[in-house]
Biopython code that builds the backbone (N, CA, C, O; Angstrom):
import numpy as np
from Bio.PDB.StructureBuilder import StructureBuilder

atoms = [
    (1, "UNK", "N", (-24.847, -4.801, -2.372)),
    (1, "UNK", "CA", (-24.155, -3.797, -3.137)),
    (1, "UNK", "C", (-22.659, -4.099, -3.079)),
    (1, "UNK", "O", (-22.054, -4.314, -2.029)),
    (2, "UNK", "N", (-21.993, -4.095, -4.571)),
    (2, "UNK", "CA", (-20.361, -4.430, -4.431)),
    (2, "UNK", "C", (-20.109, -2.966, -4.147)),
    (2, "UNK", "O", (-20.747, -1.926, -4.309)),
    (3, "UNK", "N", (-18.479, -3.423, -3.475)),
    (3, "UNK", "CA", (-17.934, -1.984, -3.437)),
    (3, "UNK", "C", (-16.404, -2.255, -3.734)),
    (3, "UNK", "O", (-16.024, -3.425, -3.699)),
    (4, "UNK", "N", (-15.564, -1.320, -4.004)),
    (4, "UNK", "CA", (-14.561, -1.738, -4.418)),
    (4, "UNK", "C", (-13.526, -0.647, -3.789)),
    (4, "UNK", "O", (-13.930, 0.026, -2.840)),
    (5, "UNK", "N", (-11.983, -0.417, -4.368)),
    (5, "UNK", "CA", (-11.245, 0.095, -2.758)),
    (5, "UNK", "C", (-9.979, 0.767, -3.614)),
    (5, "UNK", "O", (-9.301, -0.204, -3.949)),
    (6, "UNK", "N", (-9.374, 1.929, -4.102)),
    (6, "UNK", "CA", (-8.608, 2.272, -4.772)),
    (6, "UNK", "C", (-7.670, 2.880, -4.022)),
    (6, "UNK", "O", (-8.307, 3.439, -3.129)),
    (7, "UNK", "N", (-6.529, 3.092, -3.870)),
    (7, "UNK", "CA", (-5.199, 3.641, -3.518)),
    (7, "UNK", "C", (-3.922, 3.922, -3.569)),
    (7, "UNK", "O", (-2.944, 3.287, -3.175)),
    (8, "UNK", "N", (-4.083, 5.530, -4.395)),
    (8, "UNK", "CA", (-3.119, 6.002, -5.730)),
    (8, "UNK", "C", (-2.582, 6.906, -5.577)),
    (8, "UNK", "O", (-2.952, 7.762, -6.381)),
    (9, "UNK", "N", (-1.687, 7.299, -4.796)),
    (9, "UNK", "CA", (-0.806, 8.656, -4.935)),
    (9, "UNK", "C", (-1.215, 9.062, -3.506)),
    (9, "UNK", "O", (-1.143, 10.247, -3.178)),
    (10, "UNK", "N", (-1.518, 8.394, -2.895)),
    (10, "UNK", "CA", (-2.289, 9.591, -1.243)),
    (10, "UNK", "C", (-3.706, 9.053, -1.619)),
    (10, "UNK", "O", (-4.337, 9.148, -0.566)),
    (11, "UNK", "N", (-4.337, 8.660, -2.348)),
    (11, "UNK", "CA", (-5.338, 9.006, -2.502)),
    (11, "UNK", "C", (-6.633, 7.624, -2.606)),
    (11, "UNK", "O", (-6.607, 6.661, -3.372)),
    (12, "UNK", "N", (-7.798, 8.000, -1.443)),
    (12, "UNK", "CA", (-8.251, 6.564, -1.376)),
    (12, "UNK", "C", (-9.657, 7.315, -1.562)),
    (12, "UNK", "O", (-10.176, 8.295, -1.027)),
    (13, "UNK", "N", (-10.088, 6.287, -2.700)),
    (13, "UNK", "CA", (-11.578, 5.613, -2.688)),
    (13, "UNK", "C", (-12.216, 4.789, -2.834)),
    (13, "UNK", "O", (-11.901, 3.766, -3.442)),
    (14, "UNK", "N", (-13.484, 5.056, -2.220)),
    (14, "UNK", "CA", (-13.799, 3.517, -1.462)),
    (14, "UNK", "C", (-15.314, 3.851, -2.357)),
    (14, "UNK", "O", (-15.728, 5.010, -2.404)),
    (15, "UNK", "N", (-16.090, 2.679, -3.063)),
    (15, "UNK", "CA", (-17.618, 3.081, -3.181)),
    (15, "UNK", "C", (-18.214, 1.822, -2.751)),
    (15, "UNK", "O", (-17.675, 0.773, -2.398)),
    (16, "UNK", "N", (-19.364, 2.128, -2.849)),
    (16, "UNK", "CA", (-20.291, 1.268, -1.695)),
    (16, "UNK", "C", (-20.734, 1.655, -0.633)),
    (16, "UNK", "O", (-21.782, 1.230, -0.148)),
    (17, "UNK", "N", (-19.784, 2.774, 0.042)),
    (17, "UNK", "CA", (-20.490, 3.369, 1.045)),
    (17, "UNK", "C", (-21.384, 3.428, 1.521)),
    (17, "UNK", "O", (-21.853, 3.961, 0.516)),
    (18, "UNK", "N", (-22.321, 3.391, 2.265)),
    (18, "UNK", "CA", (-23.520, 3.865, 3.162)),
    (18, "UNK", "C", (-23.257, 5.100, 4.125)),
    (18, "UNK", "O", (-23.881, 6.155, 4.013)),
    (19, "UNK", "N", (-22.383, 4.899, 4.977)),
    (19, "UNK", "CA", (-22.355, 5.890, 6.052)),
    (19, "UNK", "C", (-20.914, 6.018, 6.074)),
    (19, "UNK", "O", (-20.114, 5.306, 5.467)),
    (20, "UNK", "N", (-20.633, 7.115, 6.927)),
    (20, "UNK", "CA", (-19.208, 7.173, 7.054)),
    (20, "UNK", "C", (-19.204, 7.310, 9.109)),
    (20, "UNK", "O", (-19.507, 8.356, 9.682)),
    (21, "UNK", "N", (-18.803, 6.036, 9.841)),
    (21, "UNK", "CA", (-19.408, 6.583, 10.733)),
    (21, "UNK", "C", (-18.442, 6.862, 12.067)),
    (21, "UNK", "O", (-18.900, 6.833, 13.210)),
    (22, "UNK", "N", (-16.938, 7.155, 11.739)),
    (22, "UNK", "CA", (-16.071, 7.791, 12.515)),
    (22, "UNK", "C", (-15.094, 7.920, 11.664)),
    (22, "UNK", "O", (-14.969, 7.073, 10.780)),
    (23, "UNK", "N", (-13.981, 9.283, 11.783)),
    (23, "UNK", "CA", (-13.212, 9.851, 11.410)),
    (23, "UNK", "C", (-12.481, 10.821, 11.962)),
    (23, "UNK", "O", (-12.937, 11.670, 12.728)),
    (24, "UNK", "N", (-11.092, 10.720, 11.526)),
    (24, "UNK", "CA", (-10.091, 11.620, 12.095)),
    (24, "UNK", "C", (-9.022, 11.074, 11.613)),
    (24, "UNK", "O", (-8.889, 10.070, 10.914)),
    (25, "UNK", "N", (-7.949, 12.117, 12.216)),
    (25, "UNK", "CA", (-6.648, 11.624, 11.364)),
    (25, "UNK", "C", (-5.609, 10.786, 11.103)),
    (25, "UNK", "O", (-4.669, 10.695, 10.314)),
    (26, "UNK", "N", (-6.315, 9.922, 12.470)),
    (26, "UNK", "CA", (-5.370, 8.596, 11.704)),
    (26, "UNK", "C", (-5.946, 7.026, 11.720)),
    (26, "UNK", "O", (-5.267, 6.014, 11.892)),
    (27, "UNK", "N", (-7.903, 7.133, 11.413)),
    (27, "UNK", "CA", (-8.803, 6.465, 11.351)),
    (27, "UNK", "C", (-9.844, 6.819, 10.481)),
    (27, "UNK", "O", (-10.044, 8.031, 10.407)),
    (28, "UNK", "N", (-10.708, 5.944, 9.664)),
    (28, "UNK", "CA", (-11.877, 5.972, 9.058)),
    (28, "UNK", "C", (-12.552, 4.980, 8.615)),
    (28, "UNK", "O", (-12.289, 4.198, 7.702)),
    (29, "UNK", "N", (-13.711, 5.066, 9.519)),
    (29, "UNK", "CA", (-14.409, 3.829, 9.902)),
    (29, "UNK", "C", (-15.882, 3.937, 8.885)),
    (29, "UNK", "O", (-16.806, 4.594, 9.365)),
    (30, "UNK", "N", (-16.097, 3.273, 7.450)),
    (30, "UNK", "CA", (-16.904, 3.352, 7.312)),
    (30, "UNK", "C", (-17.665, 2.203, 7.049)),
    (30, "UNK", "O", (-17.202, 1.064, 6.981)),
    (31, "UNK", "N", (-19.007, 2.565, 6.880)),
    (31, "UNK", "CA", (-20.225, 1.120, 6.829)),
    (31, "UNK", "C", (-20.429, 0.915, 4.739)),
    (31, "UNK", "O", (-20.402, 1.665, 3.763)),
    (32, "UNK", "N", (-20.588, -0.315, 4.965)),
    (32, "UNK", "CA", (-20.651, -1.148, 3.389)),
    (32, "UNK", "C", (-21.880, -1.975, 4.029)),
    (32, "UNK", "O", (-22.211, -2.223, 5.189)),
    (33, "UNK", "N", (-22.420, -2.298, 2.742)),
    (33, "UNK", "CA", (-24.009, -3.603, 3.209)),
    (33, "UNK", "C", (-23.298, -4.793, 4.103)),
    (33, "UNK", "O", (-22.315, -5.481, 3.826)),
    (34, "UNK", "N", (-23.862, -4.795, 4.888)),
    (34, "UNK", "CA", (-23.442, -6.381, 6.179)),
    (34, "UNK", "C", (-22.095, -6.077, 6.670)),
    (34, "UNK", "O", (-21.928, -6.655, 7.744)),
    (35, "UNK", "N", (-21.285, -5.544, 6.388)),
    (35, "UNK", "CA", (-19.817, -5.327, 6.740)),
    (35, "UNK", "C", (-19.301, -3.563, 6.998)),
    (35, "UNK", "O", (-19.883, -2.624, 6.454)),
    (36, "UNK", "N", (-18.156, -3.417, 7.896)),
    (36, "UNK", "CA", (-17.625, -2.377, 7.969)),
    (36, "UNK", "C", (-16.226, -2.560, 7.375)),
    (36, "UNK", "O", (-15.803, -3.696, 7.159)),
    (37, "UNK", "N", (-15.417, -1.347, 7.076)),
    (37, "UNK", "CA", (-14.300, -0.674, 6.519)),
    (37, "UNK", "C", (-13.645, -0.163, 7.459)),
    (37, "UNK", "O", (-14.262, 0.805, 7.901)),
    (38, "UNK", "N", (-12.501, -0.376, 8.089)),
    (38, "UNK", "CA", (-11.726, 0.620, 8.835)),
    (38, "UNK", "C", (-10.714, 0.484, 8.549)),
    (38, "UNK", "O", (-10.040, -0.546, 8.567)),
    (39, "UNK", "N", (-10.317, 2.014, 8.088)),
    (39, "UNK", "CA", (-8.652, 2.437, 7.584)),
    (39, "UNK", "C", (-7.891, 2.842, 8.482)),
    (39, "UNK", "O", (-8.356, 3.579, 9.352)),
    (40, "UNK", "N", (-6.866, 2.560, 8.499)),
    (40, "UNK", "CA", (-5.612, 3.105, 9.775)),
    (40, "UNK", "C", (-4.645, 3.712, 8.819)),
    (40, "UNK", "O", (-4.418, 3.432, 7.642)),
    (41, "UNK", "N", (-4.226, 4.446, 9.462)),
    (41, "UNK", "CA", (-3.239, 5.559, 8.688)),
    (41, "UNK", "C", (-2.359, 6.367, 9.552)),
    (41, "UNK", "O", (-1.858, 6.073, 10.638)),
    (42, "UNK", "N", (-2.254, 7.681, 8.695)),
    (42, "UNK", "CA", (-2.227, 9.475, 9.238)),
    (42, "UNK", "C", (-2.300, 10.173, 8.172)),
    (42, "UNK", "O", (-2.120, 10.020, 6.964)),
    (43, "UNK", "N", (-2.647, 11.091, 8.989)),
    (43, "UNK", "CA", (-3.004, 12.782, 7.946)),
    (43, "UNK", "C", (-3.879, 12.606, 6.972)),
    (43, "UNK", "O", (-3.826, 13.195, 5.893)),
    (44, "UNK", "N", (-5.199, 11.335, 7.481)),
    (44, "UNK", "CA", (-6.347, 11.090, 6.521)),
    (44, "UNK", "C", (-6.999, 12.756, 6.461)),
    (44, "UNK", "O", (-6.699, 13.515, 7.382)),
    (45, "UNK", "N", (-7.579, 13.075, 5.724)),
    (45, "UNK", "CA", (-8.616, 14.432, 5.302)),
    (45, "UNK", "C", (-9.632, 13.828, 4.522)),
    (45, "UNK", "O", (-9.321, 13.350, 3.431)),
    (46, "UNK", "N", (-10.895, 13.775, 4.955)),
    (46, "UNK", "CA", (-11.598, 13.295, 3.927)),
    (46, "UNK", "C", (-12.048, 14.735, 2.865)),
    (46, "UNK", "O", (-12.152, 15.921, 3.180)),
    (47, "UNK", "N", (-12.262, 14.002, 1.431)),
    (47, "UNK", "CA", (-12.555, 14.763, 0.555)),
    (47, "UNK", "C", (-13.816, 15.280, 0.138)),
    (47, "UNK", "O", (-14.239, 16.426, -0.018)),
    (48, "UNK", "N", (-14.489, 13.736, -0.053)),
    (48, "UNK", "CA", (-16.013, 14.036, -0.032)),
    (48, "UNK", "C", (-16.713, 13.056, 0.421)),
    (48, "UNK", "O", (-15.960, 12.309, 1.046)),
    (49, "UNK", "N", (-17.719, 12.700, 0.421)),
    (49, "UNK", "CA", (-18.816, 11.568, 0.652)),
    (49, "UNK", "C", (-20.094, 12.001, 0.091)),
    (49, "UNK", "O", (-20.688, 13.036, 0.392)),
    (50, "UNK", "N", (-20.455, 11.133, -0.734)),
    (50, "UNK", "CA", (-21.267, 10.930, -1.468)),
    (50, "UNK", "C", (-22.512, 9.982, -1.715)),
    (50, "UNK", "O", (-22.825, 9.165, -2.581)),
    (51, "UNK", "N", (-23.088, 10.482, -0.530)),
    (51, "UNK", "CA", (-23.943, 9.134, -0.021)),
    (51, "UNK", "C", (-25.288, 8.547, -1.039)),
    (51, "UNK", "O", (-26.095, 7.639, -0.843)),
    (52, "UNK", "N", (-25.142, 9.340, -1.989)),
    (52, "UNK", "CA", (-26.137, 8.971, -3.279)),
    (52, "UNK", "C", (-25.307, 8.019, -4.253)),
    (52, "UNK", "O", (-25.750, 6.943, -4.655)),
    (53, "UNK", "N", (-24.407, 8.386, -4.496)),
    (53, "UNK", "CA", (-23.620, 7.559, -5.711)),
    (53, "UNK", "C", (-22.615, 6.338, -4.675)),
    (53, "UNK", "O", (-21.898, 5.400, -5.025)),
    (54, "UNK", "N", (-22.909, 6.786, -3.551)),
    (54, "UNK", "CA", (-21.836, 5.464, -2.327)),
    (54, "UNK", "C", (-20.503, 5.235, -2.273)),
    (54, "UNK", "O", (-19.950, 4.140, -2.181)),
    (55, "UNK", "N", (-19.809, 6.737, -2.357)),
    (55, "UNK", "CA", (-18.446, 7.044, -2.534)),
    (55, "UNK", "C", (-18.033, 8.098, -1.619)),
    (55, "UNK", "O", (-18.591, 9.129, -1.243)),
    (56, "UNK", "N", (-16.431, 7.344, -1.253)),
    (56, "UNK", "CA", (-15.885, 8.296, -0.241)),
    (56, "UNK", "C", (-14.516, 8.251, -1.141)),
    (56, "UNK", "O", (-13.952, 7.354, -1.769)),
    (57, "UNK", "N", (-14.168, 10.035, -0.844)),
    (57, "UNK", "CA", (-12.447, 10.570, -0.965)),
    (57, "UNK", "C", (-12.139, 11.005, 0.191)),
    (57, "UNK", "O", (-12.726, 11.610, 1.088)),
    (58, "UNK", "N", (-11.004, 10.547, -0.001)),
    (58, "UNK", "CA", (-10.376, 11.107, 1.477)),
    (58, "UNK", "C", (-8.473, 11.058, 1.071)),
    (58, "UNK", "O", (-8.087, 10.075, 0.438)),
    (59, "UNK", "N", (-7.766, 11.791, 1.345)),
    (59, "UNK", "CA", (-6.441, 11.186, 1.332)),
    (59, "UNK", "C", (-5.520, 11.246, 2.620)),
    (59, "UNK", "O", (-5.997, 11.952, 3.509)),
    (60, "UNK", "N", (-4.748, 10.872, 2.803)),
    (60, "UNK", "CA", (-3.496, 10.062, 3.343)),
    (60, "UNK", "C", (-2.685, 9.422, 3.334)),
    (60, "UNK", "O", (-2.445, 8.980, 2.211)),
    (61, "UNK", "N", (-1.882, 9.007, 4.296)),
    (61, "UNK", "CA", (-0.729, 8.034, 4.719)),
    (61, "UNK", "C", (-1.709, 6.541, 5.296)),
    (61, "UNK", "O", (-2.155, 6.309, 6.419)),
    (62, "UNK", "N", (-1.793, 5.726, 4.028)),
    (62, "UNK", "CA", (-2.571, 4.424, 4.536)),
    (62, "UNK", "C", (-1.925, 3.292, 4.922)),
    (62, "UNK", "O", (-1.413, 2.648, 4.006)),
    (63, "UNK", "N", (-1.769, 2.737, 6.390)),
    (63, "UNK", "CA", (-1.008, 1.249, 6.575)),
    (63, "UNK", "C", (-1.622, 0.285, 6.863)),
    (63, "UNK", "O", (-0.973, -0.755, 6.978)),
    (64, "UNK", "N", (-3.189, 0.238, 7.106)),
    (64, "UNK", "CA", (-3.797, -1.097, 7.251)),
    (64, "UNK", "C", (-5.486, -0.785, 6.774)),
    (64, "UNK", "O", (-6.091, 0.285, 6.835)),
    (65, "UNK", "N", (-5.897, -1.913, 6.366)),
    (65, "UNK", "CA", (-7.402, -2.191, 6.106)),
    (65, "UNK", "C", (-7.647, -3.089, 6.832)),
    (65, "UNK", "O", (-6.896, -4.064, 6.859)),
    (66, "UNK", "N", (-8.986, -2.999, 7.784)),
    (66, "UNK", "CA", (-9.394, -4.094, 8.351)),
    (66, "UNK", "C", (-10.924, -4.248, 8.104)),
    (66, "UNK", "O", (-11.612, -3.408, 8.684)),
    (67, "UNK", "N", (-11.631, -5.244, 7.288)),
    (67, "UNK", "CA", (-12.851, -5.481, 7.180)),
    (67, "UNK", "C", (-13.573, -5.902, 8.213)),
    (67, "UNK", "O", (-12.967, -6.675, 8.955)),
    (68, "UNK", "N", (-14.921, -5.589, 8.573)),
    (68, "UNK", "CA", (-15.208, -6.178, 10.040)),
    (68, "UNK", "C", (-16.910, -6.527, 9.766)),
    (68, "UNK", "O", (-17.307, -6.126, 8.672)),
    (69, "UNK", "N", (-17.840, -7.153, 10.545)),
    (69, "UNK", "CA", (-18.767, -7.729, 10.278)),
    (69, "UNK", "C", (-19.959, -6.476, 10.313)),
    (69, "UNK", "O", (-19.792, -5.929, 9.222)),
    (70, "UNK", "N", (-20.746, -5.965, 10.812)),
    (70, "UNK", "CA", (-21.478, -4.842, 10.888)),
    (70, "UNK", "C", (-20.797, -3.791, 11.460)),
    (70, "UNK", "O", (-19.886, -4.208, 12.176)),
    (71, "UNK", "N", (-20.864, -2.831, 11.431)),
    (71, "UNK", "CA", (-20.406, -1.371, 12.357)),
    (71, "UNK", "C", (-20.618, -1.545, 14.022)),
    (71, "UNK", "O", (-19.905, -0.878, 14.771)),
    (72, "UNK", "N", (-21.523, -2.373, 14.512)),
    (72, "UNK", "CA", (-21.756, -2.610, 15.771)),
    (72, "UNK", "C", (-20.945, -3.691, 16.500)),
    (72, "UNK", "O", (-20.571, -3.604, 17.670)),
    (73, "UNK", "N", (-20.604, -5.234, 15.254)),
    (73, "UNK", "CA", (-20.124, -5.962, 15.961)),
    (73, "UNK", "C", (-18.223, -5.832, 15.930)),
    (73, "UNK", "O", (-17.369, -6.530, 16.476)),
    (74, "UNK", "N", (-18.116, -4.630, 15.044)),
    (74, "UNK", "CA", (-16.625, -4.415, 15.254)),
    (74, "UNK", "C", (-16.305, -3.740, 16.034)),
    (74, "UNK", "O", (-15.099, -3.734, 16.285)),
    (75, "UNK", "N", (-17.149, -2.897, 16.759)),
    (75, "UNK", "CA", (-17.323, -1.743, 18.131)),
    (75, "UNK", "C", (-16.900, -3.018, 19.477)),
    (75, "UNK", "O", (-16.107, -3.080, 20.417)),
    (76, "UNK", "N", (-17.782, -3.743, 18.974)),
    (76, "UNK", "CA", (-17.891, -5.370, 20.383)),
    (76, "UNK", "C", (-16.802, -5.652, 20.294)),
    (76, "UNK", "O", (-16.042, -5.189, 21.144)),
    (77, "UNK", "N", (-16.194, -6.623, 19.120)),
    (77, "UNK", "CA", (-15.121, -6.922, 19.190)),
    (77, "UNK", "C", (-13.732, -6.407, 19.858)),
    (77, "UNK", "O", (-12.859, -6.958, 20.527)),
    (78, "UNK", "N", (-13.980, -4.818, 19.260)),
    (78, "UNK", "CA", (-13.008, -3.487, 19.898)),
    (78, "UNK", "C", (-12.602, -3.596, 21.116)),
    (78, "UNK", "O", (-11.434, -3.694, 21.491)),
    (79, "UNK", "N", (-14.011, -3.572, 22.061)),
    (79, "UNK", "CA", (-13.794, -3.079, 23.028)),
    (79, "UNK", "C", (-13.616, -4.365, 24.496)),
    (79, "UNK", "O", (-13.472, -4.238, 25.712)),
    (80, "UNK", "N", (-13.727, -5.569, 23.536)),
    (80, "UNK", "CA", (-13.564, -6.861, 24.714)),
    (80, "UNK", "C", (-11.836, -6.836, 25.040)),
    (80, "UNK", "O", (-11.347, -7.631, 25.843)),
]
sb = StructureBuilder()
sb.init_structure("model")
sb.init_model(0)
sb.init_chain("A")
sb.init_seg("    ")
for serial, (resi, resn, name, xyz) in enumerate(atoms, 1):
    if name == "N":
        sb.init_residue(resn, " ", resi, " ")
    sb.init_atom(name, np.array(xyz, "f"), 0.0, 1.0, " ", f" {name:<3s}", serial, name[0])
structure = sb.get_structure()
């Protein structure tokens, strides 16, 4: 599944989604097929998630994207 990554005024969405599987306000870590998404920021709020159509809103102050290999092996990586 493609997914693609928009960020316009405060305002980010991401589709492709699967899960959304940590969040708060100045992180959001979500899962895409074979790969994870994690946003670094502040004053993220997510908006919605939409786990049928595979879309997340959320807005904030965004300063980094980091793509990572599954949701598990970026946890590994994390924590070595």
């Amino acid at each position: 599944m493609a997914h693609s990554f928009t960020y316009i005024a405060g305002e980010i969405t991401v589709t492709g989604v699967l899960d959304v599987k940590e969040f708060g306000e100045t992180e959001i870590l979500a899962a895409l097929e074979g790969e994870s998404l994690l946003m670094k920021g502040s004053g993220f709020k997510i908006l919605s998630v939409d786990l049928k159509e595979n879309r997340l809103t959320a807005t904030g102050k965004l300063s980094s994207l980091q793509y990572g290999g599954g949701v598990g092996s970026f946890w590994k990586k994390f924590f070595k």
